[in-house]
N, C-alpha and C positions, 0 to 999 in steps of 0.2 A: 236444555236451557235455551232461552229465545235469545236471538241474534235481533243486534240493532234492527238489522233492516225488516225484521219482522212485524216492528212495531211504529217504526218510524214513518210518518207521511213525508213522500218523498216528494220534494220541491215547495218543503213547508217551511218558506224563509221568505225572509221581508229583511231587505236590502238596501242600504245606501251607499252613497258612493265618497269616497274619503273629504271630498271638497263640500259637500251636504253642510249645513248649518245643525247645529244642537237642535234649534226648533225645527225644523223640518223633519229629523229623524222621530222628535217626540210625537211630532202629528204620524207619521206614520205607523210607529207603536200603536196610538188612539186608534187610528184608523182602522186597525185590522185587532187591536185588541188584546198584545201581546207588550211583554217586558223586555223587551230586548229586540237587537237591527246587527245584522252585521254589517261589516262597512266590507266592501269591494273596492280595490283597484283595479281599473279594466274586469276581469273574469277573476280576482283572484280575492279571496280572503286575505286582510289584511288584519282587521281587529272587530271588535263588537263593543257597540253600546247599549250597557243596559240601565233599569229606572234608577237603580245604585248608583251606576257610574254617574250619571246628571245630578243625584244628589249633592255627592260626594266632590265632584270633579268640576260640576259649574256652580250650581247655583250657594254651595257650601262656601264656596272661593270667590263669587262675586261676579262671574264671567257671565255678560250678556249671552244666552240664548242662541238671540236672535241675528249672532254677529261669529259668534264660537264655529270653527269649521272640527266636525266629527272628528277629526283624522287630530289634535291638540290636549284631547280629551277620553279618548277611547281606550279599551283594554286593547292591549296591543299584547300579551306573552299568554299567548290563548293554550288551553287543554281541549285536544280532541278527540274524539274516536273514530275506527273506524265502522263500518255497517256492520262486519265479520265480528264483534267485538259483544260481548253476553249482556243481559242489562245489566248482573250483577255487580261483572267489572268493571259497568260504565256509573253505575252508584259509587262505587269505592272511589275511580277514578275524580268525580265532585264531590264525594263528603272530603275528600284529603285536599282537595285546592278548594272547599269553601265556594262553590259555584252554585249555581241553581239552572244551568244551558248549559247544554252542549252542543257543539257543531257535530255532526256526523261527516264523515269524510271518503267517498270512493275513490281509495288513492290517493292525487292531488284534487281533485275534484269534491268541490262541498256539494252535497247532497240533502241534507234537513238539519234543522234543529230541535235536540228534544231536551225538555222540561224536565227537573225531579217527577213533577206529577206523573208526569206520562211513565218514568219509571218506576212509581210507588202503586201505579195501577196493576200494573203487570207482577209487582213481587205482593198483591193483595190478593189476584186471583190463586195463586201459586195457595 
């Protein structure tokens, strides 16, 4: 059965830093074309925002964008996995917390983010 890191592009992550603005983090999304940023402090995972959380958490609530620092707003009680970790019980692991991203994790060290899709291709070929 295929391990994360089989399938995962490593260093497939798009990044901001907790002080970031809401807008800033969404141009980044745009920019590379993805749903979701995680937020770093210094080198470390701290939370993720995704197109969800902006719905839900600013613009549903009224909160300027353009003024929102990332780190007020963000999923902060994150589910991750690690590389060593099968797709299957990395599916299980987001159909039960309701996710659509995961972090991959080497250790303390984040290493990519993969998508349901990216898991739904793998349990297609099977």
């Amino acid at each position: 059965m295929k391990k994360l890191r089989e399938i995962m592009r490593e260093g497939f992550l798009f990044a901001v830093r907790t002080d970031a603005t809401v807008s800033e983090a969404v141009r980044t999304m745009t920019e590379h074309n993805v749903g979701i940023v995680v937020v770093l402090q210094d080198d470390r995972l701290v939370g993720v925002l995704s197109e969800r959380d902006v719905v839900r958490r600013v613009i549903d609530k009224g909160f300027d964008p353009t003024v929102t620092p990332v780190d007020e707003v963000m999923t902060q009680e994150l589910v991750v996995a690690s590389e060593e970790d099968n797709y299957r019980a990395a599916m299980r692991m987001m159909d039960e917390a309701n996710i659509r991203h995961l972090p991959v994790m080497r250790r303390t060290q984040l290493v990519s983010m993969l998508s349901i899709r990216d898991l739904m291709r793998v349990a297609m070929q099977r």
